[in-house]
C-alpha positions as MATLAB code, in Angstrom:
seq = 'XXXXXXXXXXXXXXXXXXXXXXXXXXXXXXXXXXXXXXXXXXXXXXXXXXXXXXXXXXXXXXXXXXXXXXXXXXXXXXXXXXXXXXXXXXXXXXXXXXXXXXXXXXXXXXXXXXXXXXXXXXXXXXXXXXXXXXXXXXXXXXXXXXXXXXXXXXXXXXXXXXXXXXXXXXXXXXXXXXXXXXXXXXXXXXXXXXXXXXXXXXXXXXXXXXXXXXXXXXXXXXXXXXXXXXXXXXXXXXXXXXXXXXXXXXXXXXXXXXXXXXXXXXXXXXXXXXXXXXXXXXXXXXXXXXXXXXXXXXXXXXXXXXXXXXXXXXXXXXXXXXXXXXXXXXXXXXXXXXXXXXXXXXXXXXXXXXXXXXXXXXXXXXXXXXXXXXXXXXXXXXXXXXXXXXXXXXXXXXXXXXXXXXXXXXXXXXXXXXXXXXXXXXXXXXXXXXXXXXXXXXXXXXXXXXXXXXXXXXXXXXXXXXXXXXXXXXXXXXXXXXXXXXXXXXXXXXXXXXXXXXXXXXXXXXXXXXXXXXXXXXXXXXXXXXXXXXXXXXXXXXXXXXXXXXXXXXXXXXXXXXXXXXXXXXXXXXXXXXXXXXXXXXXXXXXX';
ca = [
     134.419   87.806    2.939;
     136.631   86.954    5.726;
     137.338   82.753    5.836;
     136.762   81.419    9.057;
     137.119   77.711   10.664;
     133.534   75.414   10.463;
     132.607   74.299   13.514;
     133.236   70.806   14.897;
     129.261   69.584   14.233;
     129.177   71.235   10.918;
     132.069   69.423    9.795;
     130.807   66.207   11.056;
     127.608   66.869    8.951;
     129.527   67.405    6.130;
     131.833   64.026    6.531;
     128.499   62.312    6.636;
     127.438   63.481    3.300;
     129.407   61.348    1.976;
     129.934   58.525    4.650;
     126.464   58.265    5.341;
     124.127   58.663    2.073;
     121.190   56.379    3.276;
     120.355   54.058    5.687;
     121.872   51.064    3.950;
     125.234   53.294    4.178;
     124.863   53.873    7.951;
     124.362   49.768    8.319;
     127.243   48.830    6.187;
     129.566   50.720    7.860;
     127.933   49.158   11.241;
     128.000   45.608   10.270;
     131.732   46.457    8.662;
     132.860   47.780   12.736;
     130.869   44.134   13.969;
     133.431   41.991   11.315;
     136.817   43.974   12.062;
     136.048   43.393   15.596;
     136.051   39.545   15.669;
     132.490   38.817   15.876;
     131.410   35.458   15.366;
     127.405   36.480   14.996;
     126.044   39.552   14.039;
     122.486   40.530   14.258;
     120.351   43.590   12.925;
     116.808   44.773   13.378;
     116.026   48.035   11.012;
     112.594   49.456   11.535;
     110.976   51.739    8.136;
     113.652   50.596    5.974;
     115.825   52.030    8.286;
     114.943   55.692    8.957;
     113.319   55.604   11.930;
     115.801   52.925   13.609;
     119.034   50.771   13.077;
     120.183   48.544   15.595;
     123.492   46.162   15.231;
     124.603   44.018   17.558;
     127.615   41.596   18.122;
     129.838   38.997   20.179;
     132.574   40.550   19.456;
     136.007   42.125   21.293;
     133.591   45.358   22.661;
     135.324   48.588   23.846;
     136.240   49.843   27.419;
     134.777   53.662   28.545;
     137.666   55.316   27.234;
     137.990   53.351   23.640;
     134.069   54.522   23.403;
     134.660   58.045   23.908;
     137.912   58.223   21.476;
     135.605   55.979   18.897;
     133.513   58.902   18.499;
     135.887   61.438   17.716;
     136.652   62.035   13.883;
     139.315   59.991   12.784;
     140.406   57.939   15.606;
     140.488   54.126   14.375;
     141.703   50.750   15.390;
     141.720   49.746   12.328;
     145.192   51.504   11.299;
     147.726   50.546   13.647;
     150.935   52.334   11.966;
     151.045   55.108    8.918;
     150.776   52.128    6.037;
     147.249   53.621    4.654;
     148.044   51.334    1.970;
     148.465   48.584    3.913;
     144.897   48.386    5.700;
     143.476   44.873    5.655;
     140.381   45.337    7.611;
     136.847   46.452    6.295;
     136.630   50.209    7.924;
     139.919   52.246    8.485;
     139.200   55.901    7.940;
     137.837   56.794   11.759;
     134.726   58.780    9.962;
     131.783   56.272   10.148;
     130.330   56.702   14.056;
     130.991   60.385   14.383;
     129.603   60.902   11.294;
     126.602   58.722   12.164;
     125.956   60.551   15.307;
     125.817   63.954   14.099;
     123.233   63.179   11.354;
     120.671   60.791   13.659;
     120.231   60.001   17.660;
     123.140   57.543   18.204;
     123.023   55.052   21.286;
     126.441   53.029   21.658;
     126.782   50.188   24.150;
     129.540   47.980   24.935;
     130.992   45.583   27.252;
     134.965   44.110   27.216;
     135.091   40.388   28.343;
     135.963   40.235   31.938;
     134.217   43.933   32.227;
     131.398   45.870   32.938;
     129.332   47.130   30.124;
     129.423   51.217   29.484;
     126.590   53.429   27.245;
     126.773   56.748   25.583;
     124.130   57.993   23.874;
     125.022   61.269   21.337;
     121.964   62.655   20.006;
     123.188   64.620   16.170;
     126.470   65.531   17.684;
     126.177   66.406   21.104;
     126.463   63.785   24.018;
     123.342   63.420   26.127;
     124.517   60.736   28.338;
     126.961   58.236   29.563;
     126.933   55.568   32.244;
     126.672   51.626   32.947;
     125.077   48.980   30.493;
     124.247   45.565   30.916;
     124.893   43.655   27.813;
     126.614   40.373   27.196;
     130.426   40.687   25.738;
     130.433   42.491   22.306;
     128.277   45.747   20.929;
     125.363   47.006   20.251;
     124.982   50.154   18.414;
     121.719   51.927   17.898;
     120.696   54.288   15.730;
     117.253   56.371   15.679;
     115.675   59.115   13.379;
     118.549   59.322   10.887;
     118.648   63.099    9.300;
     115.936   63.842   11.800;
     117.098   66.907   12.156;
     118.158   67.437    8.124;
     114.758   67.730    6.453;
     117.240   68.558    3.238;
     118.547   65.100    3.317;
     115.433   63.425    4.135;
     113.518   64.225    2.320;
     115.613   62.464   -0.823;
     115.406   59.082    0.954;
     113.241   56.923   -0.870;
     109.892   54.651    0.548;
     110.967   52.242    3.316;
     110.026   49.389    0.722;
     113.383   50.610   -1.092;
     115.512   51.401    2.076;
     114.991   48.201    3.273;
     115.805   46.455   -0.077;
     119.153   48.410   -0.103;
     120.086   47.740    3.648;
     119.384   43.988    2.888;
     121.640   44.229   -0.171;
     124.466   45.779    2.073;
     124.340   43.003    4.539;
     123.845   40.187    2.322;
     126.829   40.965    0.184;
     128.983   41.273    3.644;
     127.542   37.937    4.588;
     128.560   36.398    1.546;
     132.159   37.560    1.908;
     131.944   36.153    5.392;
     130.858   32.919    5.384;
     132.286   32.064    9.182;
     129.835   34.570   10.710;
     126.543   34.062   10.872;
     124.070   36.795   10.341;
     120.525   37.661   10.912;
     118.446   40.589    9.640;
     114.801   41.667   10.942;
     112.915   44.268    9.527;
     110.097   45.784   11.027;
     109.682   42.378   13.005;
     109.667   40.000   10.203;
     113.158   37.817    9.930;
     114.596   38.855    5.861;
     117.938   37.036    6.327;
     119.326   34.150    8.658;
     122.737   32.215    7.540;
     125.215   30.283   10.056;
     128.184   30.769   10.904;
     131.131   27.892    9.502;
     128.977   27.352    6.166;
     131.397   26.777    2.838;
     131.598   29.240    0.597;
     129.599   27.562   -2.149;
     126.642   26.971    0.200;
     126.681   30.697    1.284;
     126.220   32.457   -1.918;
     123.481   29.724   -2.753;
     121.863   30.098    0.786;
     121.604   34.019    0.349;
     120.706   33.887   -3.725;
     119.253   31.237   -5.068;
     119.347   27.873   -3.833;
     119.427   26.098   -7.284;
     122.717   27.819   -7.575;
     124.568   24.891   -6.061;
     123.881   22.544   -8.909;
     123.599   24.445  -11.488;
     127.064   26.546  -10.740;
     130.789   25.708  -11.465;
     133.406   26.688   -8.882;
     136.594   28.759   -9.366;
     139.610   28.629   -8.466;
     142.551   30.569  -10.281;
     146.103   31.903   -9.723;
     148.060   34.296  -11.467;
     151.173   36.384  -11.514;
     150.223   36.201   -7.294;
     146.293   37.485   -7.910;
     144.030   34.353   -6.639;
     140.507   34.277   -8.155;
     137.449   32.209   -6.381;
     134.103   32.030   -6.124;
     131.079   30.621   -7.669;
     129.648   31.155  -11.563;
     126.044   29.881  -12.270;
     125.820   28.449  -15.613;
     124.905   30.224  -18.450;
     121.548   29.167  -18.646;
     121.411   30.094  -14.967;
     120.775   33.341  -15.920;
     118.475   36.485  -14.769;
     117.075   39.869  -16.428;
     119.088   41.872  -14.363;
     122.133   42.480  -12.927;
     121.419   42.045   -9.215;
     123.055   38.599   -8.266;
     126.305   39.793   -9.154;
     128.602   39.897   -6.512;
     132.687   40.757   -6.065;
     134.728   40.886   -3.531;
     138.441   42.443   -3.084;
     140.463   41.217   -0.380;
     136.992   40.256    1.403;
     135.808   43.901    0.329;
     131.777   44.054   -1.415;
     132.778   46.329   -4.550;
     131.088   47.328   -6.990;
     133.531   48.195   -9.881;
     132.668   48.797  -13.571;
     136.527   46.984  -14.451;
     135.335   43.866  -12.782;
     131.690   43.718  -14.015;
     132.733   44.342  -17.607;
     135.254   41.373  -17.246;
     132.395   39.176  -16.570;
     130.228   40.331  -18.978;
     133.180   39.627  -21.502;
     133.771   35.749  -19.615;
     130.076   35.391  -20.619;
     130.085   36.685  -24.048;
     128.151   34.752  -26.845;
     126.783   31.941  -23.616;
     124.344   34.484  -22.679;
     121.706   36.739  -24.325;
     122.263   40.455  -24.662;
     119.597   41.242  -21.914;
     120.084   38.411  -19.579;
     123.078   38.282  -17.034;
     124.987   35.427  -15.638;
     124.616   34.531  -11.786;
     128.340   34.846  -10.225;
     130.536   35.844   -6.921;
     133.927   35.868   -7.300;
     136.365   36.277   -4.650;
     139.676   38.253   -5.746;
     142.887   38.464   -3.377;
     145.439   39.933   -4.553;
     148.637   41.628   -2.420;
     147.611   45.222   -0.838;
     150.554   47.139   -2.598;
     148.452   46.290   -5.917;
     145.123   47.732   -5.239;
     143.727   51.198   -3.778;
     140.868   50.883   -1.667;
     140.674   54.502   -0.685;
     139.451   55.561   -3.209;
     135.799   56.739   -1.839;
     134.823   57.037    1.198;
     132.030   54.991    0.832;
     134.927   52.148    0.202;
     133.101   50.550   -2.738;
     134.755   51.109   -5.725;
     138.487   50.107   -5.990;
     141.625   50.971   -8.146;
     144.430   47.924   -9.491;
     147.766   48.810  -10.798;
     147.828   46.574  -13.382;
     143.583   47.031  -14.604;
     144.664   45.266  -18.194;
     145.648   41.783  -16.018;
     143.298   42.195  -13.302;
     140.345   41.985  -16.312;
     141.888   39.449  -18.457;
     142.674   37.056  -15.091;
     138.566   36.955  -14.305;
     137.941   36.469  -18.147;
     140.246   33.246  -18.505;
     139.580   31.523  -15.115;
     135.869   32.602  -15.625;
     136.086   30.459  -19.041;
     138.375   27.775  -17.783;
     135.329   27.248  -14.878;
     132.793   27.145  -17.912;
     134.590   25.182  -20.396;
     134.821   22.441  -17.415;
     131.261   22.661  -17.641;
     131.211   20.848  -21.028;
     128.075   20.234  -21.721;
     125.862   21.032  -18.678;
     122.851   22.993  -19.094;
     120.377   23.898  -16.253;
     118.184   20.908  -15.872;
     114.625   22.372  -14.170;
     111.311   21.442  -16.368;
     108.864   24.171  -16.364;
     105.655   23.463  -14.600;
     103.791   25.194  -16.807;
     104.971   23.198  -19.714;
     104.988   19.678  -17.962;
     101.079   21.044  -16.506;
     100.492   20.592  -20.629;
     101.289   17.618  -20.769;
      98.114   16.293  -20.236;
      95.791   13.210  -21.536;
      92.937   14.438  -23.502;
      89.809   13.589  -22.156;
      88.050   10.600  -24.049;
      84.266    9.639  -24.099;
      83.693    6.325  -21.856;
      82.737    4.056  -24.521;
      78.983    3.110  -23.706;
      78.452    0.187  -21.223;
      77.112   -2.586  -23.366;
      79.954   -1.974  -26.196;
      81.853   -4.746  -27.416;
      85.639   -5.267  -26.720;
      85.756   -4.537  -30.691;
      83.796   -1.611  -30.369;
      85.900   -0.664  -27.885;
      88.929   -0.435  -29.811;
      87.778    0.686  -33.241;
      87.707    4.108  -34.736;
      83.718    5.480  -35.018;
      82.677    4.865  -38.441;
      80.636    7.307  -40.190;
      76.865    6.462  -40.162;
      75.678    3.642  -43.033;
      72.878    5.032  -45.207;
      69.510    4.313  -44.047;
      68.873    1.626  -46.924;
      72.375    0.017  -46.634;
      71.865   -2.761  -43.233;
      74.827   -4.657  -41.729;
      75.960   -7.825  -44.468;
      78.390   -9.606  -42.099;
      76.818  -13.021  -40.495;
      76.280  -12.557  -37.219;
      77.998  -15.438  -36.442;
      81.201  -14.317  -37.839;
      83.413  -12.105  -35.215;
      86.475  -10.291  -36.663;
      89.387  -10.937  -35.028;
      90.901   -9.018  -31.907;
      93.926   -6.565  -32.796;
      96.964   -8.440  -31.885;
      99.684   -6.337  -30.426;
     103.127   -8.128  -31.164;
     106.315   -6.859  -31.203;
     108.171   -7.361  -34.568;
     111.867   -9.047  -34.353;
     114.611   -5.369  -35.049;
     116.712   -6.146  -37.875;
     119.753   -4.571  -35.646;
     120.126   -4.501  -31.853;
     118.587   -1.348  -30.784;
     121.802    0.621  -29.040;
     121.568    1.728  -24.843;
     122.211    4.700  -23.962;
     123.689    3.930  -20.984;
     127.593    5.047  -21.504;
     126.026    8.237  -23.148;
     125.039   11.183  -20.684;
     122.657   12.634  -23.920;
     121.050    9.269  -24.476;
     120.589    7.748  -27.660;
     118.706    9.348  -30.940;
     115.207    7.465  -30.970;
     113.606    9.885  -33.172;
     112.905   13.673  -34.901;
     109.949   15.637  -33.822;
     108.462   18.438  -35.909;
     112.196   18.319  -38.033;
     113.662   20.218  -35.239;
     113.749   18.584  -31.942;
     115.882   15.303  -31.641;
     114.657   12.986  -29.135;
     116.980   10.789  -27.281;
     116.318    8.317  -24.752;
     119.277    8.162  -21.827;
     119.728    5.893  -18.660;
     117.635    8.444  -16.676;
     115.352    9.797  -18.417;
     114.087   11.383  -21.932;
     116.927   14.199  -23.479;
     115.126   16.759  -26.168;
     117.827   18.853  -28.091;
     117.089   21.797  -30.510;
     119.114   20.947  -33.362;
     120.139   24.037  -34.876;
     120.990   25.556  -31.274;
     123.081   22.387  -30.146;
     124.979   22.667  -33.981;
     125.330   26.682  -33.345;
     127.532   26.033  -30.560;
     129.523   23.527  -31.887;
     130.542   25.346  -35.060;
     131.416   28.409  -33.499;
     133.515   25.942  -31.230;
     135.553   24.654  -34.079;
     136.113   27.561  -35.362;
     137.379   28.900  -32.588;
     139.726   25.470  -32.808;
     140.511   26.692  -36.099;
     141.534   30.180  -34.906;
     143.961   28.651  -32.058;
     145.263   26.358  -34.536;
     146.035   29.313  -37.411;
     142.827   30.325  -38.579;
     139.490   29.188  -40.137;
     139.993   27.507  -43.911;
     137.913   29.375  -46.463;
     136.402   28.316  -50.025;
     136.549   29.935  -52.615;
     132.891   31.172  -54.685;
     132.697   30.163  -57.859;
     131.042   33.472  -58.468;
     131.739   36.397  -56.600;
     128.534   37.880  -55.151;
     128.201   41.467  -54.635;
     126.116   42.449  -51.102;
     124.722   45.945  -51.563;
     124.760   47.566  -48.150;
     124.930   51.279  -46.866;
     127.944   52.759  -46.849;
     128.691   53.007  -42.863;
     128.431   49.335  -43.109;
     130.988   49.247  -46.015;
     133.523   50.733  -44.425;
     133.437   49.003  -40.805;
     133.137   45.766  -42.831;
     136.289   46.987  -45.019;
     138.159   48.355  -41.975;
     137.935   44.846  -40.402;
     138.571   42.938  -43.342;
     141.752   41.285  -42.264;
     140.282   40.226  -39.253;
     137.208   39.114  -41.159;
     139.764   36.816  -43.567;
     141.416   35.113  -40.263;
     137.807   33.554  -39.931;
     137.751   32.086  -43.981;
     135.420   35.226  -45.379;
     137.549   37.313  -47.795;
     135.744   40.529  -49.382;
     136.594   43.869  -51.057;
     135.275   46.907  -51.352;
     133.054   47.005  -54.346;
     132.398   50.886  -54.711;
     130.408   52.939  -51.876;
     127.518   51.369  -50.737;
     128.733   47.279  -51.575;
     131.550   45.261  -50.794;
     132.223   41.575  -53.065;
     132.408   38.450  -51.685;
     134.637   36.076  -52.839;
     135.249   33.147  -50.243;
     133.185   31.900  -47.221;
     134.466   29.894  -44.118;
     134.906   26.353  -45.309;
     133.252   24.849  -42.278;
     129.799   26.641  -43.019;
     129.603   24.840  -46.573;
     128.446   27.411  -48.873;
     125.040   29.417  -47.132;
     124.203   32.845  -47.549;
     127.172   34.776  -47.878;
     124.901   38.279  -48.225;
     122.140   37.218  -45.123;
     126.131   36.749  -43.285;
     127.623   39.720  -44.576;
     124.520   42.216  -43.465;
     124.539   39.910  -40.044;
     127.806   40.608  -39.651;
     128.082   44.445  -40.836;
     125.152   44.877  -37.411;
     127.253   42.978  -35.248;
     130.370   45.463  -35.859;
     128.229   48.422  -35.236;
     127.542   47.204  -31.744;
     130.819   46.540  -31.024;
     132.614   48.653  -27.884;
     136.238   49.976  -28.486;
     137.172   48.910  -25.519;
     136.444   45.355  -26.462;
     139.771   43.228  -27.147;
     140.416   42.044  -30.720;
     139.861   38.392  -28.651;
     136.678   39.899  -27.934;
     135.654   40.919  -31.102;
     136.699   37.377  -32.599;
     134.290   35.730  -30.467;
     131.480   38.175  -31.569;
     131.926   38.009  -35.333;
     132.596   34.087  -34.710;
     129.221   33.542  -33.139;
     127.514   35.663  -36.001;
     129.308   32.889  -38.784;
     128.433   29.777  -36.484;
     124.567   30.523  -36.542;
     124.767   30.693  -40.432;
     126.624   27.722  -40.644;
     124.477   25.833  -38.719;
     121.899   22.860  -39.043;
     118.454   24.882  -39.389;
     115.473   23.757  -37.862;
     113.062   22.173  -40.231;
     115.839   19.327  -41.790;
     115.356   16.463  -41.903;
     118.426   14.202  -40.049;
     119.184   10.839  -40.515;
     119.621    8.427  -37.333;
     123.577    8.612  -37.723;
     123.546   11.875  -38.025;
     121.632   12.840  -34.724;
     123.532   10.581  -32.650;
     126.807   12.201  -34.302;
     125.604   15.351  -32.905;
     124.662   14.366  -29.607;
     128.311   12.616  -29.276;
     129.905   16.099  -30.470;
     128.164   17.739  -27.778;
     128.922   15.044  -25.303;
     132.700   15.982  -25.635;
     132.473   20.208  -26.583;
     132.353   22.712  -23.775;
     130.057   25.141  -23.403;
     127.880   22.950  -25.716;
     124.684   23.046  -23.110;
     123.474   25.942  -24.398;
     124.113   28.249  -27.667;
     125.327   31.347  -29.163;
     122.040   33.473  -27.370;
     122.320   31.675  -23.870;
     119.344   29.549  -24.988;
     119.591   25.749  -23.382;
     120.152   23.517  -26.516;
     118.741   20.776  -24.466;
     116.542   19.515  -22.023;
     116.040   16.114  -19.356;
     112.870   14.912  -18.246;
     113.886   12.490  -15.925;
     112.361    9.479  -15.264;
     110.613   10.389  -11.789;
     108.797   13.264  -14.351;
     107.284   10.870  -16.984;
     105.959    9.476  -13.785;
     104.152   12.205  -12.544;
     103.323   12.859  -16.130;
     101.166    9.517  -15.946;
     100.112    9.457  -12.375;
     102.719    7.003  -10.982;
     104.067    9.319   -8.612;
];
């Protein structure tokens, strides 16, 4: 078999493969052209989740007749303007994306240079069908109809227009968010799916184009190291969701989606959040060009650092230096469906002719038939008398404390705390979770975690996988106050416990904490792995729902939390308290 040279059209096809995998591909690319040339607004209408038409249009530089015609040629680019590859500081560089396009689909591109007139060409999968004059304002509009029209072989894989669409929107709302001085606008099949303006901050754009409860319940970033700059926006822990879909990072303004960087938050987030929910967060990363590859793929999504090992562990510490500023802040938003339950229960009128006595006394049970009423008639007991009895001690404000002050227990594991503005409800043994794996975290920073001693060594039978991980992190086990030894194959002896959970159940910890190093990645850091087997010893040490506390000691708490970050919600990403605020208890009752 003799080798032979493709032709131009079938090598165009073949570029596109990869360029151009979908409709939300085609866009990006699109949108990515409408950024690097200056535009200030940017607007797109897709029709069928994009297969049957994508149209882009912009304000910015445009193209004269002769740029046009070089713009669809394979890679010819703007974008590049000396050899330095690794250089390139704009969005699209390798020259691929529009002659790629317009061998795959029917391609219309119009354009008009300030001061000029406007010029079309239209290329329909390859070959140009016509060229002339255009009216448009300044900028360009690029059209693009029946994409793989003409490839039944790629169509055919394209998924329903519901899930096109939901990927192109994806593609421009994570460009949007890196761009936060253009505005954008998206229409699909008529119906407006995104509209932001242009000169927004970069804190209102992620929470215009996620969620807009983001703003206050989000910390902002703002890092530097060894020349690497980290920004963006983290939601709180408890602002979390049950998927991964509002997480968004950026290189160097570049959407990426890189399993380095989303592993580095998932580690920021460890024991805040629960093992299926995921935090809220887009962080911004620039860094110099000579550190990071960006060509990588051609689809220009996934990226490559020099240094991967600082690059991870910068986004895990300014990712926890953000949350720990948080102290204790928790998401604040009462369900409606729990406050709808609040509700008065529905009392009897009392009958018209009943006495203010009858009124307010309990029903009695009926009187036997030969038993009649003794009391005179005359005689009238005496109306309940509602006075308020003089407090032995000044009852304390809570008005220099953002928890409140401890008014009460209910059901031995909520405390109940009234503050200036409004009613604070805290689950005790989540609240005291948090703040023992907290100290002992002090602990560790300060040398390690005190441990005391059993009086009698107790022996935890387990199975013998989980006597050897247990044994093989044994010294990492005693930095934390637990100290055990093998005790034969299938059950290792304890002989001390951290001091700071006071005693427990050293074998309920042990098998807790033999499950917890099963789980464990190897590519976690021994950090990492502290934190993990730190969280498993706070929740033993912890105040367990059902005790009874004391007045002192609930306000002791509260104050601990008060001053401990991360404190607004525990171990599991659970809130450990909640606010209704005063303008709530009013609805509650009808005031409002």
């Amino acid at each position: 078999m003799s080798i032979r040279r493709l032709p131009e059209h079938l090598v165009n096809r073949i570029a596109a493969g990869e360029v151009v995998e979908r409709p939300a591909s085609a866009l990006k690319e699109l949108v990515e052209n409408a950024i690097d040339a200056g535009a200030s607004r940017i607007a797109v209408r897709i029709a069928a989740g994009g297969t049957d038409s994508i149209e882009v249009t912009d304000d910015g530089c445009g193209m004269t007749p002769a740029e046009m015609t070089l713009a669809l040629e394979r890679h010819a680019t703007s974008k590049l303007p000396d050899d330095a590859i690794e250089s390139v500081e704009t969005l699209g560089f390798r020259g691929e994306a529009l002659p790629s396009i317009a061998s795959v689909a029917r391609l219309t591109l119009e354009s008009r240079v300030r001061g000029a007139d406007g010029w079309s060409r239209i290329v329909d999968n390859g070959a140009l069908e016509s060229e002339g004059p255009a009216a448009l304002p300044p900028g360009t509009r690029v059209r693009v109809e029946q994409l793989f029209g003409r490839v039944p072989a790629r169509r055919k894989f394209l998924r329903t227009a519901r899930s096109e669409y939901a990927a192109c929107l994806d593609a421009v709302r994570r460009l949007a968010m890196a761009r936060p001085d253009i505005g954008f606008s998206l229409e699909h099949d008529g119906r407006r799916g995104l509209s932001v303006q242009p000169g927004e901050t970069r804190p209102q754009r992620v929470a215009a184009l996620t969620d807009r409860a983001l703003a206050e319940n989000s910390v902002a970033i703002d890092f530097e190291r060894e020349g690497l700059i980290l920004g963006g926006v983290a939601g709180l822990p408890t602002f979390n969701r049950g998927i991964a879909d509002h997480q968004y990072l950026f290189v160097n303004g570049r959407p990426v989606k890189d399993r380095l960087l989303t592993g580095a938050v998932r580690g920021a987030y460890a024991e805040m959040l629960a093992r299926d929910r995921h935090p809220v967060v887009a962080l911004f990363l620039d860094v110099p060009p000579d550190v990071v590859d960006v060509n990588v793929h051609p689809a220009k999504t996934e990226v490559r650092f020099r240094d991967p090992q600082l690059v991870r562990g910068m986004i895990v510490s300014g990712l926890r230096r953000a949350l720990d500023a948080a102290g204790h802040r928790a998401v604040q938003r009462p369900d409606d469906a729990a406050l709808g339950m609040w509700q008065r229960e529905s009392v009897a009128p009392p009958p018209p002719d009943a006495t203010l006595w009858d009124r307010d006394r309990p029903p009695a049970a009926p009187a036997p038939a030969h038993v009649g009423d003794r009391r005179p008639s005359f005689i009238a007991p005496p109306l309940p008398q509602a006075r308020a009895e003089v407090a032995a001690e000044p009852v304390p404000q809570g008005v220099q404390y953002p928890l409140g002050v401890a008014r009460g227990q209910v059901s031995k594991t909520y405390i109940v705390a009234e503050a200036e503005d409004g009613l604070v409800i805290v689950d005790q043994h989540a609240a005291h979770e948090r703040l023992v794996l907290e100290r002992m975290r002090r602990a560790m920073g300060d040398g390690g975690v005190s441990s005391q001693r059993l009086l009698m060594p107790e022996v935890v039978e387990l199975d013998e996988t989980a006597c050897d991980r247990l044994e093989e992190r044994a010294g990492e086990l005693a930095a934390f106050g637990l100290e055990l030894d093998r005790f034969g194959p299938r059950a290792v002896i304890v002989r001390a416990v951290p001091a700071v959970l006071g005693g427990g159940d050293p074998s309920g910890l042990v098998a807790d904490l033999a499950d917890e190093l099963a789980g464990f990645d190897e590519a976690l850091s021994l950090k990492e792995r502290i934190d993990h087997v730190a969280a498993t010893m706070a929740c033993h040490g912890s105040v367990r729902a059902g005790r009874v506390l004391s007045v002192a000691e609930m306000n002791a708490l509260l104050r601990e939390m008060e001053v401990t970050p991360h404190s607004g919600q525990c171990n599991h990403g659970r809130p450990t308290w909640v606010k209704l605020a005063h303008g709530d208890i009013e609805k509650l009752f009808g005031r409002k």
